[in-house]
C-alpha positions in Angstrom: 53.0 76.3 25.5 55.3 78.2 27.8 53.6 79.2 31.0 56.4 80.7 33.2 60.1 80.9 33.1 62.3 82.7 35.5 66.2 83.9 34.8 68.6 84.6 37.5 72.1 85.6 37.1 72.6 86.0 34.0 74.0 88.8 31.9 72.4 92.0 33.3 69.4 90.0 35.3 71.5 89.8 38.5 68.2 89.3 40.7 65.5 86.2 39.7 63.3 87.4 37.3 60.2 85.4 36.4 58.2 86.5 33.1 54.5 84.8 32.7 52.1 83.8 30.8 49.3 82.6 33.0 46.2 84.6 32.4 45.0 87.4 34.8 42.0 86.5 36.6 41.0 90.3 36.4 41.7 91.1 33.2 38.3 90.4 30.6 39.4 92.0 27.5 39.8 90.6 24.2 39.1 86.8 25.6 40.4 85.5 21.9 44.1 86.4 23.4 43.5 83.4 25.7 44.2 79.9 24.9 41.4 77.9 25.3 43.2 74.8 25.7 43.2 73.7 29.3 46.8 73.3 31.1 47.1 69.8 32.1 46.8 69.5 35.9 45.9 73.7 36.5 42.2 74.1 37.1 40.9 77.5 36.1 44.6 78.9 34.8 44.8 79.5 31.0 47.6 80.9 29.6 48.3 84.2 26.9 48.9 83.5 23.3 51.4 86.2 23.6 53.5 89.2 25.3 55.1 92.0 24.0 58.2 93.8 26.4 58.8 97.6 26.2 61.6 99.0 27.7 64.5 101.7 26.8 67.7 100.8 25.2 70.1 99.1 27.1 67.8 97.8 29.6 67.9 94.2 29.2 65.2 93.6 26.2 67.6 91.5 24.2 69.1 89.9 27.5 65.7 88.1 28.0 65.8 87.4 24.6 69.1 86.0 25.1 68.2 83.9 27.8 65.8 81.8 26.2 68.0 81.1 23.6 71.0 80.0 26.1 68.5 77.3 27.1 67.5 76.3 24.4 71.1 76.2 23.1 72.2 74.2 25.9 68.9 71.7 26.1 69.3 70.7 21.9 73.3 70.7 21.3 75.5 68.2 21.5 78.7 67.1 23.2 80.5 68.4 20.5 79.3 71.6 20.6 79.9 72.1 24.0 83.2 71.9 23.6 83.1 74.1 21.0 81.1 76.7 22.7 83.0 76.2 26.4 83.8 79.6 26.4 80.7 82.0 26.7 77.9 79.2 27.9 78.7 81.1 31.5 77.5 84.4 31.5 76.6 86.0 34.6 76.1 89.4 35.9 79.7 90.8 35.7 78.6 94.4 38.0 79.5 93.5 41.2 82.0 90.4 42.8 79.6 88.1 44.0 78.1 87.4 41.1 80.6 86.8 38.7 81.1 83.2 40.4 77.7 82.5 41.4 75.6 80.0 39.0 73.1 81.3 36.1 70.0 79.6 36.8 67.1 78.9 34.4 63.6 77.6 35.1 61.0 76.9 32.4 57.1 76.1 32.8 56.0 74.8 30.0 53.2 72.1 28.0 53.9 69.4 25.8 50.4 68.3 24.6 48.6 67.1 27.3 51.5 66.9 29.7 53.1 69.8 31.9 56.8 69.9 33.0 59.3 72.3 35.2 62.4 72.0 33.7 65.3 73.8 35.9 69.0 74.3 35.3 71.6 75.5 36.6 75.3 76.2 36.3 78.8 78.0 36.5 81.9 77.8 34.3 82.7 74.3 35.0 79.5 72.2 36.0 75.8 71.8 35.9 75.0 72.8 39.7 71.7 71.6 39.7 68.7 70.1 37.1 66.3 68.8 37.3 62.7 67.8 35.3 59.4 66.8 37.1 56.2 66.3 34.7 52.7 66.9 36.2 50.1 63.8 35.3 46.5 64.6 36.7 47.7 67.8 38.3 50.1 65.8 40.8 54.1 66.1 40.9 56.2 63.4 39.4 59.9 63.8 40.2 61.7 62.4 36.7 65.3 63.0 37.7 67.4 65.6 39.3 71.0 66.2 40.0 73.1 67.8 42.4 76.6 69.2 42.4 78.2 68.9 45.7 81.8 70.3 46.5 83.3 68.5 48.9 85.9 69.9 51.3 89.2 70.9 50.5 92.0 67.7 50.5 89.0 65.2 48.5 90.1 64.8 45.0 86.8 64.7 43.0 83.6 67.0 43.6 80.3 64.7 43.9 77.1 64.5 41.6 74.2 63.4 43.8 71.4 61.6 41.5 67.6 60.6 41.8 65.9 58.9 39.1 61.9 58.9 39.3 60.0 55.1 38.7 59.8 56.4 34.8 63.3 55.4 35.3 65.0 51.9 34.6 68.4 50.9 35.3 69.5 50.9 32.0 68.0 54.4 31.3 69.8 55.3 35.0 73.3 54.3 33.1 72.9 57.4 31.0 74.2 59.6 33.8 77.9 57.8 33.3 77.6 59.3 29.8 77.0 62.8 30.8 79.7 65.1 31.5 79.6 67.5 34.5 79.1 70.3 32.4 76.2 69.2 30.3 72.4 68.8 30.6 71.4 65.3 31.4 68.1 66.2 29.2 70.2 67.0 26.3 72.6 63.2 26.7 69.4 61.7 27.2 67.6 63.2 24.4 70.2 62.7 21.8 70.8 58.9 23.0 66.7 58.4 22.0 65.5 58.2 25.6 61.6 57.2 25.2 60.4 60.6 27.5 63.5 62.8 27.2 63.4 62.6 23.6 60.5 64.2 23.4 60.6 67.3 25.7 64.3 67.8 23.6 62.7 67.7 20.4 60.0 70.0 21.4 63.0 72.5 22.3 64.5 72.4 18.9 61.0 72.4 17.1 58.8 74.1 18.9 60.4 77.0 20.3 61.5 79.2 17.4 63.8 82.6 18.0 64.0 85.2 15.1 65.2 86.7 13.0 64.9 84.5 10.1 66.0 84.4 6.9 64.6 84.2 3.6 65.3 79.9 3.3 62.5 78.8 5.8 59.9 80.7 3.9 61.5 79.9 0.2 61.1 76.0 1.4 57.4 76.5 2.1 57.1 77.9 -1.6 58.4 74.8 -3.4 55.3 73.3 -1.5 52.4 74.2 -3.9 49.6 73.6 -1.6 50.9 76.3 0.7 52.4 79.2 -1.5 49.0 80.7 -2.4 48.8 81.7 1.7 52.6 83.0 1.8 51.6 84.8 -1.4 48.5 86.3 -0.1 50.2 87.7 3.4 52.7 88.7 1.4 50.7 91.3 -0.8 50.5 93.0 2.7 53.5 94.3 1.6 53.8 94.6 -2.0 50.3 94.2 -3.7 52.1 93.5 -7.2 54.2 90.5 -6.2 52.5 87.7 -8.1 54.9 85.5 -7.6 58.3 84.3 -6.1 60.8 82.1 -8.0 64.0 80.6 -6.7 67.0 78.4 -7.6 69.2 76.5 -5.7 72.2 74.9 -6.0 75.0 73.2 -3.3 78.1 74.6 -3.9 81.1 72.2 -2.3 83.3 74.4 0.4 86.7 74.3 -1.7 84.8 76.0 -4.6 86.7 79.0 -5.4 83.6 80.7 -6.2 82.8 80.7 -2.4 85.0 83.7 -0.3 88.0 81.9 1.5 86.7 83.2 5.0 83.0 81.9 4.1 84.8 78.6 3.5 86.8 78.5 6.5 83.5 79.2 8.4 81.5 76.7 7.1 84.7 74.0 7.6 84.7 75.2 11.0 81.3 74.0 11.2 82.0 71.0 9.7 79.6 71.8 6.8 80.6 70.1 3.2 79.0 72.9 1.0 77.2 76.0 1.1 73.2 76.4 -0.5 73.5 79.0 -2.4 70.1 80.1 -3.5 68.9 82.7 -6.7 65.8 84.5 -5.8 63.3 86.3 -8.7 60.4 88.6 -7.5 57.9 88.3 -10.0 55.7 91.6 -10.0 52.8 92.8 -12.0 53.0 96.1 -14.5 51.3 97.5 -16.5 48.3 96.2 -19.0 48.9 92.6 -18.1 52.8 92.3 -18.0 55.4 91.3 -15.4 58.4 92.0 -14.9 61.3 89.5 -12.9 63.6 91.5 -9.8 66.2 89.8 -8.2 66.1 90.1 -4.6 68.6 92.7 -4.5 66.4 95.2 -6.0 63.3 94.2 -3.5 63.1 96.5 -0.3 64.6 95.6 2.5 61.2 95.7 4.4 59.6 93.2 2.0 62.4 90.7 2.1 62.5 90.8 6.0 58.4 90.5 5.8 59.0 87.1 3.3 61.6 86.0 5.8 58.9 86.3 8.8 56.1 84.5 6.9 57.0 81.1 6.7 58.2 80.7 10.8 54.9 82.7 11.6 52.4 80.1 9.2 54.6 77.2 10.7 54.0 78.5 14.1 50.0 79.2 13.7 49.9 75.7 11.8 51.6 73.7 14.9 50.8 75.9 18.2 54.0 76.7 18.6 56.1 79.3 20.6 58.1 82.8 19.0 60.4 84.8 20.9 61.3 87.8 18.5 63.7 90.3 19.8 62.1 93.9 18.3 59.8 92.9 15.5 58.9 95.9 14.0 62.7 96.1 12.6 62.0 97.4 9.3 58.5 97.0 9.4 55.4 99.6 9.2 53.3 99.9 12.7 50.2 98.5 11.0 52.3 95.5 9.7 53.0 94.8 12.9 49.8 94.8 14.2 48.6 92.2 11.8 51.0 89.9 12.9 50.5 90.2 16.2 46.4 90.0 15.2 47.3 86.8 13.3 48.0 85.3 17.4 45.4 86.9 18.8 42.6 85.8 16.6 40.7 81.9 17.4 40.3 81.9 14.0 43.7 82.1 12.1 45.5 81.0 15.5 43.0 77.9 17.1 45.8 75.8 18.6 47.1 78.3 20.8 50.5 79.4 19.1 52.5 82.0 21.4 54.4 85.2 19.9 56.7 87.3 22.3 58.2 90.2 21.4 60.4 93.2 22.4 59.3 96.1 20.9 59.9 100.2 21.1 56.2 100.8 19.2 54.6 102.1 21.7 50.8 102.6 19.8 50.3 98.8 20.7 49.8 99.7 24.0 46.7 101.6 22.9 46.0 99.3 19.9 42.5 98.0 19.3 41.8 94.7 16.9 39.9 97.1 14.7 39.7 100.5 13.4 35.8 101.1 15.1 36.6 98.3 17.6 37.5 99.3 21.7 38.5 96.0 22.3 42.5 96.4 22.4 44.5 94.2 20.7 46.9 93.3 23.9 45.6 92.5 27.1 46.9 95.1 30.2 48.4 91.0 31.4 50.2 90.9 28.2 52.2 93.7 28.5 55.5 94.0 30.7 58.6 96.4 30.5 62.0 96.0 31.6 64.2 99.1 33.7 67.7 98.8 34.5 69.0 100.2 37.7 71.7 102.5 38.5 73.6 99.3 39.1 73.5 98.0 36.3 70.5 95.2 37.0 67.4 94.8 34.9 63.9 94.2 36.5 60.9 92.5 34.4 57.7 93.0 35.2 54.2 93.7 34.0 51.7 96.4 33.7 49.4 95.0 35.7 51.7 95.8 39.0 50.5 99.6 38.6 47.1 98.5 38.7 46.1 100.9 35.4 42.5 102.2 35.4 39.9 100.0 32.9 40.5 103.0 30.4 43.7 104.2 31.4 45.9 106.2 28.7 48.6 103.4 28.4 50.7 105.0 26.1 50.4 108.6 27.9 51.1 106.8 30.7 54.1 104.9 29.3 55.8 108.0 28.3 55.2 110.1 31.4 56.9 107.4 33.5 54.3 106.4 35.2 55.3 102.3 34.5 59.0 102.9 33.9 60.7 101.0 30.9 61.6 104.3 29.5 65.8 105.9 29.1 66.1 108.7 31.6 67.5 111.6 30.3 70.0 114.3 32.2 68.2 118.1 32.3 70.6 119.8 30.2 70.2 117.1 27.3 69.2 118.6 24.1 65.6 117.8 23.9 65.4 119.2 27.7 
């Protein structure tokens, strides 16, 4: 579970920036959109099973978005593909001077089981400044390694990395750091070279923190599995109540076919990929008296395709307690499709293990949402909701409702739109709607 994680200079978040999950001991409603597994070491804290952002365009949504996957990124590749990817891995607020040299910085709470860790890194266009990863047994700090970037004054030949390794920590494990290159994460060497600990927190990066969109492959995988298909079937009649079924071929086609387009090929050799999955897919859907009829993908909507896509990371996530970060998710979606995906997180019964969804969104009726049609209970917490505003200067802020301290029964969404929490484009007077 992620608890907190904080982004400083990077892309349009010039200023640290700390988004949270940790519960709000004032806020009561809708106690189901509350983990009630404990955090390991945090007495009386629970964390949110989700979080949805509002803002207007342009003012950092997708930058958040992008954050999370830049850590990720950086946490799970290898040396390889940091050479690949040396360009564009620094991207810090270009606005003013200062900034465009300073480090990005990025700090992530999060739980692995029945462990807690603070994972932070930081860097510039040419080195990892600082990192470092403490775990938190019984509540109590544990320092697992840490490194340090130190310039030394002008006439020395090499910078110095200063390094402390924690008692988890054996010589041999200590040698990893002459494998690790200034400008990569020691977590990410370690991890890929099988360290006992490392390993671990790295693989939970890869698996357990998922960023959509998707496409239709992860979801077309579950199908072959017949235990499962009946429930992607039966979410998937949300949509389309005649889909009875979903068919699909695939077949590897080798990267010097001439059936593939010569700029597909080049990309996939690029990526060092020997063929290309090329995948038919058949709608099966009910007609009249008892028949069916077969449409290719094609000639689905675009809406049900996307929903297909979305079913199989969501039933993953539910199924392991996992973490989504979804960068506006009602992108060809209805309004109450979206709410029953978001209900899917909120409920204890479909989401028990305390699976996480955030999301950008511009639908503004979840902020006065309710779990149920004859229900007051809403279906996002006044703690789950934040907003983003981007200054004159170009920087975003993040920050929650709860700063505005709205009433118990406070029109959210009236409020939204008045201003009242920001998040909203600002228009000039003599615009046309004005």
């Amino acid at each position: 579970m992620i608890l907190q994680l904080s982004i400083t200079n990077f892309l349009s978040y010039r200023d640290t920036q700390v988004f949270s999950l940790l519960a709000s001991h004032t806020e009561k409603q809708n106690p189901n959109a509350v983990s009630r597994i404990p955090i390991p070491g945090l007495k009386g804290e629970a964390t949110l099973k989700g979080a949805a952002i509002f803002g207007g365009n342009a003012s950092g949504k997708s930058n958040f978005f992008a954050a999370m996957g830049h850590l990720r990124h950086m946490v799970i590749m290898s040396e390889n593909d940091f050479d690949k990817a040396k360009r564009g891995k620094y991207l810090p607020f270009f606005l003013d001077k200062e900034n465009k040299t300073e480090p990005t910085r990025f700090e992530l709470d999060f739980t692995i089981g029945e462990s807690r860790y603070n994972y932070v890194v930081s860097f510039d266009n040419t080195h990892i400044v600082e990192e470092s990863l403490a775990a938190y047994p019984n509540g109590r700090k544990q320092e697992w390694f840490s490194r340090t970037y130190i310039r030394q004054p002008s006439g020395k030949k090499k910078p110095l990395q200063q390094w402390k390794f924690g008692s988890q920590f054996d010589k041999s494990d200590a040698k990893l750091k002459d494998r690790t290159r200034d400008e990569v994460p020691f977590l990410a060497v370690a991890g890929q070279w099988n360290h006992p600990q490392l390993k671990i927190i790295r693989d939970w990066f890869e698996s357990d923190l998922e960023l959509g969109p998707f496409d239709q492959d992860y979801t077309l995988d579950i199908l072959e599995d017949p235990s499962r298909k009946p429930e992607v079937l039966s979410l998937l009649k949300w949509v389309d109540p005649n889909i009875i079924d979903i068919k699909s071929e695939s077949e590897d086609i080798p990267i010097d076919d001439p059936k593939l387009p010569k700029n597909l090929s080049l990309l996939l050799s690029m990526a060092e990929k020997k063929s290309f999955k090329s995948r038919k897919v058949e709608f099966i859907v009910a007609g009249e008296n008892g028949t069916s009829f077969s449409l290719p993908s094609k000639l689905v909507s675009g809406g049900t395709r996307r929903h297909l896509a979305l079913l199989g990371p969501i039933l993953d996530i539910l199924r392991r307690g996992s973490v989504l970060f979804f960068d506006e998710l009602e992108s060809s979606l209805h309004p109450l499709l979206v709410f029953e995906i978001v209900k899917l997180f909120m409920s204890e019964k479909t989401n028990p293990k305390g699976a996480q969804i955030i999301f950008s969104t511009h639908l503004t009726t979840l902020l006065s949402a309710t779990i149920g049609r004859t229900s007051e209970v809403p279906l996002l917490r006044r703690d789950q909701i934040w907003f983003t505003q981007k200054a004159k200067d170009g920087a975003t802020s993040l920050y929650p409702l709860t700063k505005f301290s709205p009433r118990q029964k406070e029109a959210l969404e009236r409020g939204y739109y008045s201003g009242r929490y920001g998040g909203i484009s600002l228009f000039p007077k003599e615009s046309c709607h004005g």
